[in-house]
C-alpha positions in Angstrom: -32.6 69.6 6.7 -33.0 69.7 10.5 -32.1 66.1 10.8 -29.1 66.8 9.2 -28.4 69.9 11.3 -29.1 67.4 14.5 -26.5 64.9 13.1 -23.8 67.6 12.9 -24.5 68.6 15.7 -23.9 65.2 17.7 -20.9 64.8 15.6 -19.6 67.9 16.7 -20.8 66.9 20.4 -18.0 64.2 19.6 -15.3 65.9 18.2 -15.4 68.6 21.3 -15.0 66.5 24.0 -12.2 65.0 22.0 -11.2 62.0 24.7 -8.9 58.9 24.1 -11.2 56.5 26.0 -14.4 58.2 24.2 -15.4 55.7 21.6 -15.4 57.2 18.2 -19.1 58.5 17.1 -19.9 57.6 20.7 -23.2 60.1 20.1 -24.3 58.2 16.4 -24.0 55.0 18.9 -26.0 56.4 21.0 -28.4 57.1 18.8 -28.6 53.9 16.5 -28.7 51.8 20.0 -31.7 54.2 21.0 -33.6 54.2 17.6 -33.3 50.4 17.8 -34.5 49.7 21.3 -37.6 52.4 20.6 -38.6 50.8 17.7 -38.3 47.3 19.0 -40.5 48.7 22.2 -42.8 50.6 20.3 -43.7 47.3 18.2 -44.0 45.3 21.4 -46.0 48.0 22.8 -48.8 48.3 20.3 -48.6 44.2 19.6 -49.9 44.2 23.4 -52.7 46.8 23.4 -53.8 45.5 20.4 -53.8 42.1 21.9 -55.7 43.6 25.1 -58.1 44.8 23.1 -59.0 41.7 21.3 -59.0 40.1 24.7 -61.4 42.5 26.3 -63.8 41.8 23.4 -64.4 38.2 24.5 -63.4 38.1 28.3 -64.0 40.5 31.0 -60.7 42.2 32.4 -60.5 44.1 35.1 -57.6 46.2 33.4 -60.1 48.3 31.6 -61.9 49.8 34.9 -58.2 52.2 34.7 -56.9 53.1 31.7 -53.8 55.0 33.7 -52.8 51.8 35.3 -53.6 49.4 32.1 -50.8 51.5 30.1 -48.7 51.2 33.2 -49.1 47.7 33.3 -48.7 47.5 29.7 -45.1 49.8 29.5 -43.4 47.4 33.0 -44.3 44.3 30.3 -43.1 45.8 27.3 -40.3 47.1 29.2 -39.3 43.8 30.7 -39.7 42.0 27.2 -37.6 44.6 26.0 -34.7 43.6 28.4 -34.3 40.3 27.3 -32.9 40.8 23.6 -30.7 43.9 24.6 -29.1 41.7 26.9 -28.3 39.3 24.5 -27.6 42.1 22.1 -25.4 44.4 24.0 -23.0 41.7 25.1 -22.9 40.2 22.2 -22.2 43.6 20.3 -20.0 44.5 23.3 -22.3 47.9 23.6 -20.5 50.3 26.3 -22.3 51.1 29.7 -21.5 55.0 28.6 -24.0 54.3 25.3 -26.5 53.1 28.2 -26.1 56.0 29.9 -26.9 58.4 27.6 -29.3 56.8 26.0 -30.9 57.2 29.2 -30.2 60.8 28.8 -31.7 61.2 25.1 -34.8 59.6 26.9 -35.1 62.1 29.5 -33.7 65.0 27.2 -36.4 64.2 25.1 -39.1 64.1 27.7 -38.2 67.6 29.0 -38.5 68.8 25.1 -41.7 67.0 24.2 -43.3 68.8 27.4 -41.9 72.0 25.9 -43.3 71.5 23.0 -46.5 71.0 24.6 -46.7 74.1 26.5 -45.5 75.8 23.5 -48.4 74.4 21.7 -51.3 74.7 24.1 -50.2 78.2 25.5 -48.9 79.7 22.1 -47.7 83.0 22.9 -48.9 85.8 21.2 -47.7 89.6 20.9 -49.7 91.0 23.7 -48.9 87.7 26.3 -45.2 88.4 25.4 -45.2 92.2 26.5 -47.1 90.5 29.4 -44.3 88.4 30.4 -41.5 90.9 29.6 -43.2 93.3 31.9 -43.7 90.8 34.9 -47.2 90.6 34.2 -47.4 86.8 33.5 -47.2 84.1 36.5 -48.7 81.2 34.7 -46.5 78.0 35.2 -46.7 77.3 31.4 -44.7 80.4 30.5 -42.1 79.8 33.4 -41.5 76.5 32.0 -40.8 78.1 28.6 -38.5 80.1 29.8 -36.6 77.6 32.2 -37.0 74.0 30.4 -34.7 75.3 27.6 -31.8 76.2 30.1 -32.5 72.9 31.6 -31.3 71.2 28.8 -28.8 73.4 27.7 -26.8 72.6 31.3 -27.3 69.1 31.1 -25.9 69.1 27.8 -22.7 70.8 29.1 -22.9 68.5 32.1 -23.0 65.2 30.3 -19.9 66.6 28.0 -17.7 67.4 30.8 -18.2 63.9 33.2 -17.6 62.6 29.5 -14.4 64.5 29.0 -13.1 63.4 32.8 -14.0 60.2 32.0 -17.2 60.1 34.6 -19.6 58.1 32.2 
């Protein structure tokens, strides 16, 4: 039901900004494009840990001494891999910049939410911390980004429909 909710929404994202240049379902774009590409990446993704991890059985790698900079290494590769089809893809499927750009937005809309989600989780609030906080009582960075990370989002929302709206994207 909520992923039906979500794909009103978007539709309705669409219909409000209501531009002759926008292209039509310019959100559902969006979001095929994006499902598509994290799929695709995903795949490649596990493929090369997996195949690290048969490597390192057999040979000695120095990308195991730092696990931080092995998944580094292993996103830039997936990442560059991942370039070479969507090229071919998006001009051959004449894919807008504008779907670019806010795919690039869903990622980073979706990073601010999945760390919300996480403080959420880790810090859940209960009764007394939230007469804490209403009374000023609470400083903890978790609950401030509770509070704030929300608005974040909300304003770039309304940001990202009115540069679409003047025609800015």
């Amino acid at each position: 039901m909520n992923e039906i909710i979500l794909l009103v929404l978007l539709l309705f994202l669409g219909r409000v900004i209501n531009s002759k240049r926008l292209e039509r379902f310019i959100f559902f774009k969006t979001l095929a494009v994006f499902s598509a590409m994290l799929f695709f990446s995903t795949t490649v993704f596990l493929i090369l840990v997996f195949g690290l991890l048969l490597i390192s059985q057999y040979i000695v790698t120095p990308l195991g001494k730092s696990p931080f900079m092995t998944m580094f290494m292993l996103i830039l590769v997936s990442g560059v891999i991942l370039y070479f089809p969507v090229s071919k893809l998006a001009n051959k499927w004449h894919i807008s910049m504008t779907i670019f750009t806010l795919i690039e937005y869903y990622i980073q809309w979706g990073l601010i939410y999945i760390t919300l989600y996480q403080v959420a989780v880790d810090n859940f609030i209960k009764g007394t911390d939230i007469e804490k906080l209403i009374e000023g009582g609470v400083s903890s960075p978790a609950y401030l980004m509770l509070a704030f990370l929300p608005s974040f989002i909300s304003v770039w929302i309304a940001t990202i429909m009115y540069k679409l709206e003047k025609h800015e994207i």
